[in-house]
NUKE-28824 format. One record per atom (N, C-alpha, C): atom name; chain; residue number from 0; x, y, z. Coordinates in pm, whole numbers, plus 50000, padded with zeros to 5 digits. Layout:
REM residues N
NODE   atom   kette    nr       X       Y       Z
NODE     CA       A   NUM       X       Y       Z
...
END
This chain:
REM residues 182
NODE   atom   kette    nr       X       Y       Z
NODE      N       A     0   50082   49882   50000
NODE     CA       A     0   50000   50000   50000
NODE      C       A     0   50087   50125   50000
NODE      N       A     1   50055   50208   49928
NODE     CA       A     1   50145   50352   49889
NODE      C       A     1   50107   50423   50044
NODE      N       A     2   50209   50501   50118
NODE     CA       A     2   50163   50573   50221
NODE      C       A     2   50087   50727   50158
NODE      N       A     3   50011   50744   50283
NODE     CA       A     3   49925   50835   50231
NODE      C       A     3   50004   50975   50215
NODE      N       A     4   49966   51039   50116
NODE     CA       A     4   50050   51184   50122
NODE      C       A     4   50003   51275   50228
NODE      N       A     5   50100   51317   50284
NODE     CA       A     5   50096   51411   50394
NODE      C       A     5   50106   51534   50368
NODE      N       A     6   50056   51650   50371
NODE     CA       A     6   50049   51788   50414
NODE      C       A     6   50032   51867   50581
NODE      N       A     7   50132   51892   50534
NODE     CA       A     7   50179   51986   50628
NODE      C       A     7   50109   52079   50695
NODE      N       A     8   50031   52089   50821
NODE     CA       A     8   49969   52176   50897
NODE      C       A     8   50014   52312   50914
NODE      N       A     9   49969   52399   50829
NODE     CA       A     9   50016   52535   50886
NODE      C       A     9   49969   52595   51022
NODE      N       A    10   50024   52625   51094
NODE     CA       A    10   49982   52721   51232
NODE      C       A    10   49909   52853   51190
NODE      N       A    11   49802   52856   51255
NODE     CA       A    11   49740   52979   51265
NODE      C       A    11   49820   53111   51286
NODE      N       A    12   49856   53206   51267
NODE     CA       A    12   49916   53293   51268
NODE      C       A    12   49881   53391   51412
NODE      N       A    13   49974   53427   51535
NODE     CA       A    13   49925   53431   51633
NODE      C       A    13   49879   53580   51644
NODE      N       A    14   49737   53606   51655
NODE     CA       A    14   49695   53756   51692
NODE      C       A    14   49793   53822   51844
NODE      N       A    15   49827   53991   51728
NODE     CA       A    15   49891   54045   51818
NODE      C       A    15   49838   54101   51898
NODE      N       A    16   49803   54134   52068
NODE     CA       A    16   49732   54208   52113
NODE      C       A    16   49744   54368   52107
NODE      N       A    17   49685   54461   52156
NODE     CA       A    17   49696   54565   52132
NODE      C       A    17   49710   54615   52297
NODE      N       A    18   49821   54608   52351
NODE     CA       A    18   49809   54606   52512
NODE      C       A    18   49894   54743   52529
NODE      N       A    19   49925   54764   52443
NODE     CA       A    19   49950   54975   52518
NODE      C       A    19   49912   55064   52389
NODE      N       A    20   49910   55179   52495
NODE     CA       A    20   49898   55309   52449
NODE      C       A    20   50002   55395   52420
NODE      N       A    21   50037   55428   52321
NODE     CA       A    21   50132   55548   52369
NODE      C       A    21   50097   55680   52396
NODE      N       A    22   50183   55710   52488
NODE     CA       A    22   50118   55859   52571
NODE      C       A    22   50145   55958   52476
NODE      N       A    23   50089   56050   52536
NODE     CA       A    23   50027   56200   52431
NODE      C       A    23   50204   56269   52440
NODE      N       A    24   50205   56346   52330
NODE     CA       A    24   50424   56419   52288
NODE      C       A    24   50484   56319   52274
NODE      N       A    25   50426   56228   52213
NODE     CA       A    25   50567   56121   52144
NODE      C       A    25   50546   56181   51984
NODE      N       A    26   50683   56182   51912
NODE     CA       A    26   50676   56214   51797
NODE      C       A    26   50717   56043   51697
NODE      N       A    27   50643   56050   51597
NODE     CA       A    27   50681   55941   51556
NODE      C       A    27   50694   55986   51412
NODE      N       A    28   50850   55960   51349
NODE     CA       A    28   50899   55991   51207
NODE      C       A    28   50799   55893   51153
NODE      N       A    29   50761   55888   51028
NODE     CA       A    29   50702   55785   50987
NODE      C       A    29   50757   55801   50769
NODE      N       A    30   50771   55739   50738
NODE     CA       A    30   50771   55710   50607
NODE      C       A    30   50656   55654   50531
NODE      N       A    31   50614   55688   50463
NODE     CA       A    31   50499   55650   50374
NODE      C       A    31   50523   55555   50305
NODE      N       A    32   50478   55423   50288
NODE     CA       A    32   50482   55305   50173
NODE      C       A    32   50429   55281   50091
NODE      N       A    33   50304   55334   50153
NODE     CA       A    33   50179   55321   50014
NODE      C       A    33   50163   55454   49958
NODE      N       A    34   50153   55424   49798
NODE     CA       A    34   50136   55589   49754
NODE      C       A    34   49998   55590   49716
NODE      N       A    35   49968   55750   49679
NODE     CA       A    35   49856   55787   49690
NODE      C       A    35   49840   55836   49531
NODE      N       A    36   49659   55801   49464
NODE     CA       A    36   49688   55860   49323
NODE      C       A    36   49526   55890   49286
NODE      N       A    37   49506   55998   49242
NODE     CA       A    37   49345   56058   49198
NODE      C       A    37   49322   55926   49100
NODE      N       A    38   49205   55846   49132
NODE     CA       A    38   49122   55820   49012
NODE      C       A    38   49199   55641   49035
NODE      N       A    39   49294   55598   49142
NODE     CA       A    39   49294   55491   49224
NODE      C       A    39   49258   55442   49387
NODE      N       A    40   49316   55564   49451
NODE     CA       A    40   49297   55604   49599
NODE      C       A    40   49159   55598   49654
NODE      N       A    41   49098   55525   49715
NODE     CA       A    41   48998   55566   49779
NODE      C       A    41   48965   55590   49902
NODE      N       A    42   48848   55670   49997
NODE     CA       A    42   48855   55653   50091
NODE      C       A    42   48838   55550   50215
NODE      N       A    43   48886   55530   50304
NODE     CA       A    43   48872   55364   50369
NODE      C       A    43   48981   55263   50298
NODE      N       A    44   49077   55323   50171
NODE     CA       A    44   49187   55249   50183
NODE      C       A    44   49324   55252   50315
NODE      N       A    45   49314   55100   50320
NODE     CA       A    45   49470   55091   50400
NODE      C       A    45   49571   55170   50330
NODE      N       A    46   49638   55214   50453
NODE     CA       A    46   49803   55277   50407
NODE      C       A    46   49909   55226   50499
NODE      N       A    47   50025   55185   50461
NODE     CA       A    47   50109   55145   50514
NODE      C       A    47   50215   55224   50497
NODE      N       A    48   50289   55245   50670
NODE     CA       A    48   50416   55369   50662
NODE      C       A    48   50543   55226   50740
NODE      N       A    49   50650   55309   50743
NODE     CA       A    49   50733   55276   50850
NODE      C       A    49   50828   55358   50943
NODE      N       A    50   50844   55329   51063
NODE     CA       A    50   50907   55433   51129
NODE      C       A    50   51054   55475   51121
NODE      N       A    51   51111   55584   51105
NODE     CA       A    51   51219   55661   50983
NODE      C       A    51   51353   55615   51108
NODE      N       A    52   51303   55661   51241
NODE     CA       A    52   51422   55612   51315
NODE      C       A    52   51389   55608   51456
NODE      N       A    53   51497   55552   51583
NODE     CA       A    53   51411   55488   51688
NODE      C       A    53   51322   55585   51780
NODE      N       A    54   51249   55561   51835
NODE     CA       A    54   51163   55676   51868
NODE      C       A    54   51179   55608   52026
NODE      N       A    55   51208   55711   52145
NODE     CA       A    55   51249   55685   52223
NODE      C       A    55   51143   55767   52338
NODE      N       A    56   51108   55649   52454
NODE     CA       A    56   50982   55719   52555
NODE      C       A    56   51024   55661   52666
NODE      N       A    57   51077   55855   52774
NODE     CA       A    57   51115   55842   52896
NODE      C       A    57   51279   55742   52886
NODE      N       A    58   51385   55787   52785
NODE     CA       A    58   51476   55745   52777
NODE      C       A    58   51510   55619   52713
NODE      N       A    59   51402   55480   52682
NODE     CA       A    59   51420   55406   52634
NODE      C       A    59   51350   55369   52469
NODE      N       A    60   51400   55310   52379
NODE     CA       A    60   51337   55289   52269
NODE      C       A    60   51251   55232   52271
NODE      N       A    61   51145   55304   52262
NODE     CA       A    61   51014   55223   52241
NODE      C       A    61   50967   55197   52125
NODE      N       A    62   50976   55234   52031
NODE     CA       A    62   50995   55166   51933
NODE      C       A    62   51093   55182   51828
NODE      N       A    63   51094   55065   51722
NODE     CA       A    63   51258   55070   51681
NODE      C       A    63   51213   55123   51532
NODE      N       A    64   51342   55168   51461
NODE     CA       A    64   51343   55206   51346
NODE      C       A    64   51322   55077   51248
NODE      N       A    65   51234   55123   51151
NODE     CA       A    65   51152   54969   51037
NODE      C       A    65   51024   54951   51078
NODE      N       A    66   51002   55016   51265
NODE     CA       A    66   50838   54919   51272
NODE      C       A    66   50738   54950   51166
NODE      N       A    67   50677   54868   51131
NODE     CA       A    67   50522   54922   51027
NODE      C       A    67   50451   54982   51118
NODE      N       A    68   50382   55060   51011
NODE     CA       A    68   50294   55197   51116
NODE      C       A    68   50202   55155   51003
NODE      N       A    69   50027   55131   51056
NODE     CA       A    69   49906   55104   50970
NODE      C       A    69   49817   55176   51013
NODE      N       A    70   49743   55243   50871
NODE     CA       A    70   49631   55357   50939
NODE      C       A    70   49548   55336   50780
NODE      N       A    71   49477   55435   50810
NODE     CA       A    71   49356   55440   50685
NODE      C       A    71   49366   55551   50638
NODE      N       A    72   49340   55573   50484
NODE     CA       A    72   49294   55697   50421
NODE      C       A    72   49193   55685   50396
NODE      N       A    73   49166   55872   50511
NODE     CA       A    73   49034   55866   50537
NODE      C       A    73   48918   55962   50423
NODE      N       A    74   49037   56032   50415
NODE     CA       A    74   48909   56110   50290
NODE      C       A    74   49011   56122   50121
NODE      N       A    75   48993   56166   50010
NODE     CA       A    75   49065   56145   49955
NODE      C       A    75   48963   56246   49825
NODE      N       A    76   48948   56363   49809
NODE     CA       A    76   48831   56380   49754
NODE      C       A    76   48895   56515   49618
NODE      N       A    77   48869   56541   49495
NODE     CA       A    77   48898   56590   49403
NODE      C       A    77   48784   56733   49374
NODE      N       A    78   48888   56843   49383
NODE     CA       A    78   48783   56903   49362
NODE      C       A    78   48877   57005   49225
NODE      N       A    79   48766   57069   49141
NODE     CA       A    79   48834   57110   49012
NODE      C       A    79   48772   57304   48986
NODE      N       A    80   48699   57326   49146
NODE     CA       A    80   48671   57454   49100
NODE      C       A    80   48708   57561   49193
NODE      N       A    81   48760   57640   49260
NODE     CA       A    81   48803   57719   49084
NODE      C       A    81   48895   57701   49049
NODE      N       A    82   48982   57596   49140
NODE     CA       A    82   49098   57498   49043
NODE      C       A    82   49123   57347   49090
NODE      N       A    83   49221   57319   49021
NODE     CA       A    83   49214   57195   48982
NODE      C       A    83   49316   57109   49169
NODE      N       A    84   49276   57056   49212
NODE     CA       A    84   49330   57021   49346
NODE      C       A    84   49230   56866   49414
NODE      N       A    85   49333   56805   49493
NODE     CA       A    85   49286   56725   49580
NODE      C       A    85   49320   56706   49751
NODE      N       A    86   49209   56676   49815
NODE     CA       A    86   49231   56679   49944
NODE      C       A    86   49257   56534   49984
NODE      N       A    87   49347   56518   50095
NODE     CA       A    87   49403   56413   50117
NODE      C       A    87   49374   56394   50273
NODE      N       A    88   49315   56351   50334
NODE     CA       A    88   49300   56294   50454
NODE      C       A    88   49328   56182   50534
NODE      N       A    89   49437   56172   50567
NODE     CA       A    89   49521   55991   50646
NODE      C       A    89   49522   55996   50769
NODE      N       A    90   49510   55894   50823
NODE     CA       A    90   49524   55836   50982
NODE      C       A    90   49618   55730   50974
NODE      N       A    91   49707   55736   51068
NODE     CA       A    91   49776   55657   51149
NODE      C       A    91   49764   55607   51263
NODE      N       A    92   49756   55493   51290
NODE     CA       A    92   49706   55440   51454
NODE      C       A    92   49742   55346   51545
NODE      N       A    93   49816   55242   51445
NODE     CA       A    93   49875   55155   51519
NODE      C       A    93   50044   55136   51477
NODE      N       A    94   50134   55121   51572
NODE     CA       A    94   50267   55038   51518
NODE      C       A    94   50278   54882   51548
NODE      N       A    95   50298   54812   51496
NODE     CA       A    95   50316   54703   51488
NODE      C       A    95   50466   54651   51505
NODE      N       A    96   50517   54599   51636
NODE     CA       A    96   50608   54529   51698
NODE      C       A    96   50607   54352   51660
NODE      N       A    97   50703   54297   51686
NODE     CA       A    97   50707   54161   51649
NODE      C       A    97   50631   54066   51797
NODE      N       A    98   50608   54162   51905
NODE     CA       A    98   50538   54090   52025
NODE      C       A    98   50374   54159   52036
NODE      N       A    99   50375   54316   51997
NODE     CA       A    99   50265   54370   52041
NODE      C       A    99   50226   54448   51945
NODE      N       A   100   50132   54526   51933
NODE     CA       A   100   50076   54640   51855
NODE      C       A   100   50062   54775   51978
NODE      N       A   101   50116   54877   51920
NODE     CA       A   101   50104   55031   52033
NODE      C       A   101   49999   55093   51945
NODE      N       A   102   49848   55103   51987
NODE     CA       A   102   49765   55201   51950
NODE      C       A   102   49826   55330   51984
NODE      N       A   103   49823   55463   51868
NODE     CA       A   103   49783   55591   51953
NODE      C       A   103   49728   55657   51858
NODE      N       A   104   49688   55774   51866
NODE     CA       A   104   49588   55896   51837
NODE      C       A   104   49691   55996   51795
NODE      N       A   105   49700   56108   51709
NODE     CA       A   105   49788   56197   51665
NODE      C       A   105   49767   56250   51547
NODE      N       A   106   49832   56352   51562
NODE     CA       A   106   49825   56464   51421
NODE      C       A   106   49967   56469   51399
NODE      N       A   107   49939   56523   51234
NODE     CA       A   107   50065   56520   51183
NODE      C       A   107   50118   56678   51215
NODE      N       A   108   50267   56647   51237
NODE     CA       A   108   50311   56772   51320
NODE      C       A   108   50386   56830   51180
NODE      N       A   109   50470   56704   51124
NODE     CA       A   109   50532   56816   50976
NODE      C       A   109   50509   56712   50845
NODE      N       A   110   50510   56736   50724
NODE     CA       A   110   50559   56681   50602
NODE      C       A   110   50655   56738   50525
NODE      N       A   111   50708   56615   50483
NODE     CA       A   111   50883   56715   50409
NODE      C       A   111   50813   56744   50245
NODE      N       A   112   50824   56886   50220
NODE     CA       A   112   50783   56875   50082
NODE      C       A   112   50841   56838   49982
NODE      N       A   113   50850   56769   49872
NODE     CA       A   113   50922   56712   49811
NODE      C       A   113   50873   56654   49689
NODE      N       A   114   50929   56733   49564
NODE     CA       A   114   50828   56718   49470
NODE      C       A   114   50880   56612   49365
NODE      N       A   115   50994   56518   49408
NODE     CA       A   115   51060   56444   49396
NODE      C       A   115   50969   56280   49417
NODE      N       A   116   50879   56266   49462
NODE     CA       A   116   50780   56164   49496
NODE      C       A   116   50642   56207   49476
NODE      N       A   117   50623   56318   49445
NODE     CA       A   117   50468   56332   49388
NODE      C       A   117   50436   56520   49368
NODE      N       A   118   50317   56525   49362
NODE     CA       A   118   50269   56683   49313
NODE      C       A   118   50315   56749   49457
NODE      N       A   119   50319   56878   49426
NODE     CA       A   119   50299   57004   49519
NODE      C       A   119   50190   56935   49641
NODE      N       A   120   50271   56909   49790
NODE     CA       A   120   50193   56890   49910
NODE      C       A   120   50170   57016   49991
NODE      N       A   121   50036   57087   50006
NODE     CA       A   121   50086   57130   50122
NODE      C       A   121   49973   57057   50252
NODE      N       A   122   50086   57126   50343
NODE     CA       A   122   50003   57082   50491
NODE      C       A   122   49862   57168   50500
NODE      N       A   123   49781   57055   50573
NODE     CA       A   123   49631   57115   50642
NODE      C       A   123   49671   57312   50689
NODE      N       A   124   49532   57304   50685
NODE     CA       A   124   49494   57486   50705
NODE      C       A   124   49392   57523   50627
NODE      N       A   125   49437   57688   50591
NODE     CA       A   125   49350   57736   50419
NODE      C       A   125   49422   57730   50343
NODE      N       A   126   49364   57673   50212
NODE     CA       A   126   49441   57660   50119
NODE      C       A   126   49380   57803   50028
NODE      N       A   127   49476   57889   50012
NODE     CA       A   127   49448   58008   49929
NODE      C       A   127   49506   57975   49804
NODE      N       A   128   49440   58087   49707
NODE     CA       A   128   49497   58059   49506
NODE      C       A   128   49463   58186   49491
NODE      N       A   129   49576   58229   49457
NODE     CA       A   129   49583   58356   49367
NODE      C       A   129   49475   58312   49241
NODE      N       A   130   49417   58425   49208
NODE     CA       A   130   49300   58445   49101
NODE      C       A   130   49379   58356   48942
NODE      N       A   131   49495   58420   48949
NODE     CA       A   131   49585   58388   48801
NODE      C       A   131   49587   58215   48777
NODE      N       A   132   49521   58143   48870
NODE     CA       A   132   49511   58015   48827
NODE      C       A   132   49381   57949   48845
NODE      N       A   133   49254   58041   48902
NODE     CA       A   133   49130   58003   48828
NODE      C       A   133   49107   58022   48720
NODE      N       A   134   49004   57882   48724
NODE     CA       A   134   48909   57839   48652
NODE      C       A   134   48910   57948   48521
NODE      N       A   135   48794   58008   48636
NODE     CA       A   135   48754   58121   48581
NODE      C       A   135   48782   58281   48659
NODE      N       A   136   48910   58362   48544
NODE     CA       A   136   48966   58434   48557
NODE      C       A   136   48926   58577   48606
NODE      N       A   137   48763   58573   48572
NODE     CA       A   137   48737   58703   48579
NODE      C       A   137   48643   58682   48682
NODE      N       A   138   48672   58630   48806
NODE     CA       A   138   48602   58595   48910
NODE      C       A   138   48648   58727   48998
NODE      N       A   139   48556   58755   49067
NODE     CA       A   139   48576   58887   49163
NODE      C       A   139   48672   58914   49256
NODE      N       A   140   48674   58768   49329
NODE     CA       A   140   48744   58788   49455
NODE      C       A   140   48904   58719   49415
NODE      N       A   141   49023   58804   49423
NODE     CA       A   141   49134   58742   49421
NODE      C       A   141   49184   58590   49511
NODE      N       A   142   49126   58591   49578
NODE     CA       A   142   49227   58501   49654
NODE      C       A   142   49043   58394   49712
NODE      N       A   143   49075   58257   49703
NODE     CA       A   143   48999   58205   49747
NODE      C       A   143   49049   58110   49858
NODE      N       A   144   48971   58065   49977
NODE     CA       A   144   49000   58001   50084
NODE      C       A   144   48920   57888   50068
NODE      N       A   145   49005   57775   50136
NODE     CA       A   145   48935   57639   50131
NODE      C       A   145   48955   57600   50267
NODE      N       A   146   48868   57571   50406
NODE     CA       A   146   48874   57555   50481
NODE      C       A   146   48791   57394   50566
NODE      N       A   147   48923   57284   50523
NODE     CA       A   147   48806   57145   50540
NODE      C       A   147   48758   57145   50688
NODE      N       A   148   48690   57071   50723
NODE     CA       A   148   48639   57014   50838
NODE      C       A   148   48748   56902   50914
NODE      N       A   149   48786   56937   50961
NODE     CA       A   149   48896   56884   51072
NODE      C       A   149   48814   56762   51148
NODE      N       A   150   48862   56607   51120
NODE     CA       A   150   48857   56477   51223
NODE      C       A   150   48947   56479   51334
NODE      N       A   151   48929   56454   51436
NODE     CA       A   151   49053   56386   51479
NODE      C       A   151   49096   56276   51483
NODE      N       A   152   49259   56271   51481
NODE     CA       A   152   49337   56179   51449
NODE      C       A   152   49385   56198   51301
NODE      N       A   153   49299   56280   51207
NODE     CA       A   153   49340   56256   51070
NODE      C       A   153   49408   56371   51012
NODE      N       A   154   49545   56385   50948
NODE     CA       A   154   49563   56494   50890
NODE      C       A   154   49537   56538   50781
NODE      N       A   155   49549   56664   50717
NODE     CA       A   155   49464   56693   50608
NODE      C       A   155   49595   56794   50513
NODE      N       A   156   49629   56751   50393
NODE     CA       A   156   49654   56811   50305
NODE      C       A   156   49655   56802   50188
NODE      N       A   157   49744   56894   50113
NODE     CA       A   157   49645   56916   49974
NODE      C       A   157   49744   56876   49803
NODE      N       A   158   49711   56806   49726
NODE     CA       A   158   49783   56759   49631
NODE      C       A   158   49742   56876   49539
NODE      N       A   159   49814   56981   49492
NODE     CA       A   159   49772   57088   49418
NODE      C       A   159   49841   57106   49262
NODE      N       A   160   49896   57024   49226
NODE     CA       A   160   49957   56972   49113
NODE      C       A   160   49931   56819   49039
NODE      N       A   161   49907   56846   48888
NODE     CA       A   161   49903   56717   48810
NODE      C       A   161   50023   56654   48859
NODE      N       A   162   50036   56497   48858
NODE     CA       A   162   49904   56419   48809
NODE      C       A   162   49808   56423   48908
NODE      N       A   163   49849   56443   49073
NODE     CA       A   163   49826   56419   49189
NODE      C       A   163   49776   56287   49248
NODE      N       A   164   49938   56272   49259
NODE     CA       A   164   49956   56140   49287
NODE      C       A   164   50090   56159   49395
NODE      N       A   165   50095   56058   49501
NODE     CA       A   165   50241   56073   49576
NODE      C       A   165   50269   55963   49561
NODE      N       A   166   50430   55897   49541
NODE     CA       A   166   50495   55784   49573
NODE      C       A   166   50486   55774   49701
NODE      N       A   167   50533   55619   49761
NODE     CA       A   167   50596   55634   49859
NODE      C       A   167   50694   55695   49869
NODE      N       A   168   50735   55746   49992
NODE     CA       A   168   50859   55801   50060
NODE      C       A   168   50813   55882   50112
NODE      N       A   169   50662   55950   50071
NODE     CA       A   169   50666   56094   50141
NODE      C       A   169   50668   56033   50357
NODE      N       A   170   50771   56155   50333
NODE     CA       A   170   50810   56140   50526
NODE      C       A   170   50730   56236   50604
NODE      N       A   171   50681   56220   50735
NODE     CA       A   171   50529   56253   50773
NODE      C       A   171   50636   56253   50944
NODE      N       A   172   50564   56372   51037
NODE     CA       A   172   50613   56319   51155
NODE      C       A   172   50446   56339   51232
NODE      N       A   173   50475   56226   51289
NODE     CA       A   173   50322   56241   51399
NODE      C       A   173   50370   56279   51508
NODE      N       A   174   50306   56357   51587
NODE     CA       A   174   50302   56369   51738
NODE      C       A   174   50178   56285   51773
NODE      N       A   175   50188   56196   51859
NODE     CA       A   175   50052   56152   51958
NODE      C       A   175   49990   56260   52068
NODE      N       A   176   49843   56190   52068
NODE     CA       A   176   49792   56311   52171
NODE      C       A   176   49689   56183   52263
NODE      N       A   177   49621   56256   52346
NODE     CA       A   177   49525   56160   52393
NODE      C       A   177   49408   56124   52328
NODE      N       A   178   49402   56006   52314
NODE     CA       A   178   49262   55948   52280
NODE      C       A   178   49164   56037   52249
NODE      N       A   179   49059   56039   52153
NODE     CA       A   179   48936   56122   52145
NODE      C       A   179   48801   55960   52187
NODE      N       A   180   48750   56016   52212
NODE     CA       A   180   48646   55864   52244
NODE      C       A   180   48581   55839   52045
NODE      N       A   181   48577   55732   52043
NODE     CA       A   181   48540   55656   51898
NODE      C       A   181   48393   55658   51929
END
């Protein structure tokens, strides 16, 4: 009798818990992995970063340079009047360790601009436009303001150049803050 062929039991893959917080003024470098692109991007897509270098709490490394950092893009929305621009809205929330996962809450404190990985970024605020690049030119008011609605946890800025799209690389620093209740 031929012995029976055997396959190999894979192990379940062990869930990481999520057993700390990190406290509010930790800054966390983060690198962007997943890029972002009008007319692929949607909102409620995953994004995946990693952390740029060791980030250290109350003297010790708490977490190390490489961890994956996973969050969601939360809004992602195109608007073309009176010019041509997109708003970009991302969260970051968890780092992922090889024993644990560190939830935290945070805004982005800087982005490096860099037009070397994608269109003209700028950071959350108003986004003003000189008249000379509307739409429509013979609009009254010189300067127009765009003022989004602020989440927390999510930062907000603005892809203001074709194609508008970012590679990875763009580098992001979070500060954590405390929890907002979900």
């Amino acid at each position: 009798l031929a012995a029976a062929a055997r396959t190999p039991v894979k192990a379940a893959e062990p869930t990481l818990a999520v057993d700390e917080t990190l406290p509010a003024g930790v800054d966390i470098p983060i690198i962007l992995d997943s890029g972002l692109a009008a007319g692929e991007s949607l909102a409620g897509d995953p994004l995946k970063g990693h952390v740029a270098a060791d980030v250290r709490v109350k003297g010790r490394i708490q977490i190390p340079k490489g961890a994956a950092v996973i969050g969601r893009l939360r809004r992602f929305e195109r608007y073309d009047v009176p010019f041509d621009f997109v708003l970009a809205g991302i969260e970051f929330s968890e780092v992922v360790l090889p024993d644990r996962r560190l939830r935290f809450s945070g805004k982005m404190k800087t982005v490096r601009l860099d037009s070397s990985i994608g269109t003209l970024v700028r950071p959350s605020g108003v986004l003003k436009q000189e008249a000379g690049r509307r739409r429509d030119p013979a609009a009254e008011s010189t300067v127009w303001e765009f003022s989004p609605v602020e989440l927390p946890g999510v930062a907000i800025f603005y892809l203001t150049a074709e194609p508008f799209k970012v590679a990875p690389g763009l580098e992001l620093v979070w500060r954590t803050q405390e929890s907002e209740a979900r």
